[in-house]
matplotlib code that plots the C-alpha trace (Angstrom):
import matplotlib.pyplot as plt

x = [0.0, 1.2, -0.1, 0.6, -0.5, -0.3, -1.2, -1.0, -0.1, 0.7, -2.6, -2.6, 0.8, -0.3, -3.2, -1.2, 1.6, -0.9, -1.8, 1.3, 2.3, -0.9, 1.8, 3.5, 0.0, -0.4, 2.7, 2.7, -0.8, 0.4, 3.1, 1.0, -1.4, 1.4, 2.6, -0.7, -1.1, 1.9, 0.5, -2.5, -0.9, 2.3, 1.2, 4.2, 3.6, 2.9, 5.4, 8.9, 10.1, 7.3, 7.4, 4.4, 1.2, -1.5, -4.8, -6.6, -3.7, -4.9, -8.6, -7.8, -5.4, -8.4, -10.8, -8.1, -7.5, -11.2, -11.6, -8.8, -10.4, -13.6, -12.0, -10.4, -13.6, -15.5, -13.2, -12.8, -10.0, -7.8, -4.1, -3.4]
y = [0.0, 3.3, 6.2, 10.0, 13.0, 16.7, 19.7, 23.6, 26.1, 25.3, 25.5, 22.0, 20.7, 20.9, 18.4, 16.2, 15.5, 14.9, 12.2, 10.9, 11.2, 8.8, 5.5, 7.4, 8.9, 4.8, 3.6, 6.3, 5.5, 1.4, 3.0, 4.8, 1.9, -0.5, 1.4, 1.7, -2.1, -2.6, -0.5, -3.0, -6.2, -6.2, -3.8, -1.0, 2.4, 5.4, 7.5, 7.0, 7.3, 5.0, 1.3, -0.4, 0.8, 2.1, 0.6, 3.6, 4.2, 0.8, 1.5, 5.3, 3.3, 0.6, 3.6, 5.3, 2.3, 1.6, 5.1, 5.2, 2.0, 3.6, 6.5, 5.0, 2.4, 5.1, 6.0, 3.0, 2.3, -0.3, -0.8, -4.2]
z = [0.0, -0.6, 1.0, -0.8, 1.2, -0.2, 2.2, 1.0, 3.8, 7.7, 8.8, 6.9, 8.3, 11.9, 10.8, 9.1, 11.5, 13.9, 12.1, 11.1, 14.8, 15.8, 16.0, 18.7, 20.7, 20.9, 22.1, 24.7, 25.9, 25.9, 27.9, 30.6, 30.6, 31.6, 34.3, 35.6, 35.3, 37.3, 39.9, 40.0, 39.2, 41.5, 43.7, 42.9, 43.5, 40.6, 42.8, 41.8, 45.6, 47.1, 46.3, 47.7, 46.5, 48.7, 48.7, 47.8, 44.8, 43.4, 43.4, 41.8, 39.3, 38.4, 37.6, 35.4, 33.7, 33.0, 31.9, 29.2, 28.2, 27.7, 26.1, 23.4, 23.2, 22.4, 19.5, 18.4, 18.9, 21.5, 22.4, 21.6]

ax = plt.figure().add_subplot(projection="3d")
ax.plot(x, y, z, "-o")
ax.set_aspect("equal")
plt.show()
């Protein structure tokens, strides 16, 4: 498949490397979402100086992850 794309002015370009950018919106949000999972699945802290997570961390981190999920359900769209 090949894939041309033509844009006049930079009102245009803004548009376009937004979309040619969307590879790396994903792998940022399959970033986030596995450091939230970690939170949730081996019970590590979000905070960088705190190593065990609290119990009301995990229940925050659940609802964010559910959320995102939602999110990006909504839009058709998934990280797998």
């Amino acid at each position: 498949m090949k894939v041309t794309i033509e844009y006049d002015g930079n009102e245009e370009q803004d548009e376009i490397q937004v979309a040619l950018d969307g590879y790396k919106w994903k792998n940022a949000m399959w970033e986030l979402d596995q450091h939230l999972r970690r939170t949730t699945k081996y019970q590590s802290s979000v905070l960088d100086f705190v190593d065990v997570a609290t119990e009301t961390e995990i229940i925050v981190v659940e609802s964010i992850r559910e959320s995102i999920g939602r999110i990006l359900s909504g839009y058709n769209l998934n990280l797998d």
